[in-house]
PyMOL CGO cylinders between C-alpha atoms (Angstrom):
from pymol import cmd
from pymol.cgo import CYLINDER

trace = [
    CYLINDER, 0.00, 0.00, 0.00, 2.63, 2.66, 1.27, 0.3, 1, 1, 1, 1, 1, 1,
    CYLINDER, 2.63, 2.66, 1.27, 4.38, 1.96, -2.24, 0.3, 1, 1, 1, 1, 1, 1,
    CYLINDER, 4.38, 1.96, -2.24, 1.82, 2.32, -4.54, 0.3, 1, 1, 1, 1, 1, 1,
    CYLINDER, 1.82, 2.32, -4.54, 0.53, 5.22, -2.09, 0.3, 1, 1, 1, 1, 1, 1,
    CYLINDER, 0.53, 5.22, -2.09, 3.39, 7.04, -0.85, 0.3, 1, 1, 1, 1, 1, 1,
    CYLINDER, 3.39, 7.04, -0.85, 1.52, 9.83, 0.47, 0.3, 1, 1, 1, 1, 1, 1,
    CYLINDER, 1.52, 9.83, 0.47, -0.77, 8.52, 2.68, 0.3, 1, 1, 1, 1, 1, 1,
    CYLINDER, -0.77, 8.52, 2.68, 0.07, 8.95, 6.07, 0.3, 1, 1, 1, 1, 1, 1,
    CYLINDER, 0.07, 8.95, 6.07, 1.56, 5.51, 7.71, 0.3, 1, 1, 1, 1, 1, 1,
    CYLINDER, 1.56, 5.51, 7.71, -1.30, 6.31, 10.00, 0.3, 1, 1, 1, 1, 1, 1,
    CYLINDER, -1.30, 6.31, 10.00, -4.08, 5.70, 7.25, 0.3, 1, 1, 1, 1, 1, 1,
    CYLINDER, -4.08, 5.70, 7.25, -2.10, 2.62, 5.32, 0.3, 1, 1, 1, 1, 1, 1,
    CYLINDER, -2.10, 2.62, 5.32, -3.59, -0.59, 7.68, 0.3, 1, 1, 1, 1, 1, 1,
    CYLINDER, -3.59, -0.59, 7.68, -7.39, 1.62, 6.68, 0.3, 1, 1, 1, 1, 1, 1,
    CYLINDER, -7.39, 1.62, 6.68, -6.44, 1.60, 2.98, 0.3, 1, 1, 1, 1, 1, 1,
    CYLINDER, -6.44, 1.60, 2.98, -5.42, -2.11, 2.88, 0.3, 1, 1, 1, 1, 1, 1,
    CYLINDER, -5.42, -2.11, 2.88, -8.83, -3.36, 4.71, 0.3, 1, 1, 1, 1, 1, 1,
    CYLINDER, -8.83, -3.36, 4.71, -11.04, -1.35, 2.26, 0.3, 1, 1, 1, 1, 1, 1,
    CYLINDER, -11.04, -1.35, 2.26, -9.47, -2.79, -0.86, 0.3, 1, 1, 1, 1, 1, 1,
    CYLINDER, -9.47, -2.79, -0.86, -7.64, -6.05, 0.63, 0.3, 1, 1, 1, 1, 1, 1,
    CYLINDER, -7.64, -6.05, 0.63, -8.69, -8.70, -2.25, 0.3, 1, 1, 1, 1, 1, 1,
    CYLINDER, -8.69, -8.70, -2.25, -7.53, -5.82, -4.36, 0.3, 1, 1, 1, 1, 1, 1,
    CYLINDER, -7.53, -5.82, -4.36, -4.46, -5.67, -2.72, 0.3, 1, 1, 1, 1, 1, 1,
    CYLINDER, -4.46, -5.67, -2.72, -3.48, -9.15, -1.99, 0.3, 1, 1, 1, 1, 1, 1,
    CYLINDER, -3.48, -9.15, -1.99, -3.99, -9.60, -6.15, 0.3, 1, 1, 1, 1, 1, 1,
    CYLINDER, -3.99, -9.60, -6.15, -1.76, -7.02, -7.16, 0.3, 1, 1, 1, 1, 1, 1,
    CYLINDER, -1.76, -7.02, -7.16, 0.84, -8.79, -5.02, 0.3, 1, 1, 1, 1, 1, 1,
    CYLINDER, 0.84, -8.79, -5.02, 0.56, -12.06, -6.06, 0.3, 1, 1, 1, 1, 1, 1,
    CYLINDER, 0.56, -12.06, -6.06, -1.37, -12.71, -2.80, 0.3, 1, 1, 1, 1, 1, 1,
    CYLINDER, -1.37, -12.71, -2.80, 2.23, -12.03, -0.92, 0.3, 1, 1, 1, 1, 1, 1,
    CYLINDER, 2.23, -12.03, -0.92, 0.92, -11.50, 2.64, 0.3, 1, 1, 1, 1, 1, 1,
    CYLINDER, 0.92, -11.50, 2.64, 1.89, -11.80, 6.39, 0.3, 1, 1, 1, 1, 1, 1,
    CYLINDER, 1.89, -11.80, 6.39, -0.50, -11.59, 9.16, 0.3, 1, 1, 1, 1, 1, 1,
    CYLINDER, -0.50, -11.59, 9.16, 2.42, -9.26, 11.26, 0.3, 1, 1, 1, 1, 1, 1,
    CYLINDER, 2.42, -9.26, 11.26, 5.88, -8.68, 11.36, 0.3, 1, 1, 1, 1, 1, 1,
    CYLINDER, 5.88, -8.68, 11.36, 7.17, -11.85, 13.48, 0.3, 1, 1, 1, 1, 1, 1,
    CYLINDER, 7.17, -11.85, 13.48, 6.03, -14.14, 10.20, 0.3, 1, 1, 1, 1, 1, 1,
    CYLINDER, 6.03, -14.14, 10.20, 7.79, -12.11, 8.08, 0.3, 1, 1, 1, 1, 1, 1,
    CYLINDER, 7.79, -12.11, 8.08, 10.79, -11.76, 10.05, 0.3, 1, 1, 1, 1, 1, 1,
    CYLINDER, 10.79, -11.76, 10.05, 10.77, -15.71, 10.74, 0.3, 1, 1, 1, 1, 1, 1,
    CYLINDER, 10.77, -15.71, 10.74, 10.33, -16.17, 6.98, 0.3, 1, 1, 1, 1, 1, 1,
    CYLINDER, 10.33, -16.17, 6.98, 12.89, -13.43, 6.11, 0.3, 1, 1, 1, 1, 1, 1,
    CYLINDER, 12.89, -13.43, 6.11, 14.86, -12.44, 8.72, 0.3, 1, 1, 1, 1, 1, 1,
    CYLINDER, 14.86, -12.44, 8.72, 18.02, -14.22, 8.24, 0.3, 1, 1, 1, 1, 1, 1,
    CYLINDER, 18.02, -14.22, 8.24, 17.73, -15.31, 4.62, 0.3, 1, 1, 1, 1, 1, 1,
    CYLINDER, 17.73, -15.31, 4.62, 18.65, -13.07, 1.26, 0.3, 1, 1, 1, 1, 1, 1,
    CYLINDER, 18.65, -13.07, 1.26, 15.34, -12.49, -0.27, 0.3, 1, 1, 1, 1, 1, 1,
    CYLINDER, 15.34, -12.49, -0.27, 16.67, -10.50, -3.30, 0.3, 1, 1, 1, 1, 1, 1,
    CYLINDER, 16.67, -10.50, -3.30, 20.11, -9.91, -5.05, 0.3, 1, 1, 1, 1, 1, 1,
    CYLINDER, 20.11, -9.91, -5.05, 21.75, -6.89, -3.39, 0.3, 1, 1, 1, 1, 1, 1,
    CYLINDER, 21.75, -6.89, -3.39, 21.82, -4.31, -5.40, 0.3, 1, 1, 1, 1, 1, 1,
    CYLINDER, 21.82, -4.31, -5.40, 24.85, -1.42, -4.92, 0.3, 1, 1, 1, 1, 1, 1,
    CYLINDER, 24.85, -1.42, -4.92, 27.13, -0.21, -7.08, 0.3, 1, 1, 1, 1, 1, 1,
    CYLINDER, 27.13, -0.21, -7.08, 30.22, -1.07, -4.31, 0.3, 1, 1, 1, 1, 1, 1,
    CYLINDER, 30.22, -1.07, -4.31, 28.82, -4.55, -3.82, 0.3, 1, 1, 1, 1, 1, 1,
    CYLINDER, 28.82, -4.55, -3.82, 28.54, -5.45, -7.31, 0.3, 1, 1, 1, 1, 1, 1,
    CYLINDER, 28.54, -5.45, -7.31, 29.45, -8.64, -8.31, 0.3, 1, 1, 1, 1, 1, 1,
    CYLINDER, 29.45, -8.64, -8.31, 30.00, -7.75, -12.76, 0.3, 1, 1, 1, 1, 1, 1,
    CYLINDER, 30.00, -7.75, -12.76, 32.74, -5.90, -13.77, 0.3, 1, 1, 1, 1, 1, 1,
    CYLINDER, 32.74, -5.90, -13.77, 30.57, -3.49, -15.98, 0.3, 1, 1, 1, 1, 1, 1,
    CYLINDER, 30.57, -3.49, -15.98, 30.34, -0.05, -14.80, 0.3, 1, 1, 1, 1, 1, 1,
    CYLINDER, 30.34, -0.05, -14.80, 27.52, 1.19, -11.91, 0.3, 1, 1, 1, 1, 1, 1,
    CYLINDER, 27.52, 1.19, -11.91, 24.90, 2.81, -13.43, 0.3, 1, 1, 1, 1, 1, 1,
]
cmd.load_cgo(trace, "trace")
């Protein structure tokens, strides 16, 4: 929500998710955690994505 909304106040973002939540969960691929202690025990101490930074590149090809 706060990404596709990024001026809503944080305050307003867990009203805009429950008024358009199917819409939500299907523009994400139905990625969802119920709080922060599933994501952090699904993500905490694994990579989830390639870092991306031009010092911690892994290519020899210029940074863009």
């Amino acid at each position: 929500v706060h990404h596709r909304l990024p001026s809503a106040p944080w305050y307003r973002l867990p009203h805009l998710y429950r008024d358009r939540r199917e819409e939500w969960q299907a523009m994400n691929g139905g990625y969802v955690f119920p709080n922060y202690l599933a994501l952090w025990r699904r993500w905490g101490l694994r990579v989830k994505e390639p870092v991306v930074h031009p010092v911690l590149r892994r290519d020899a090809g210029p940074a863009a």
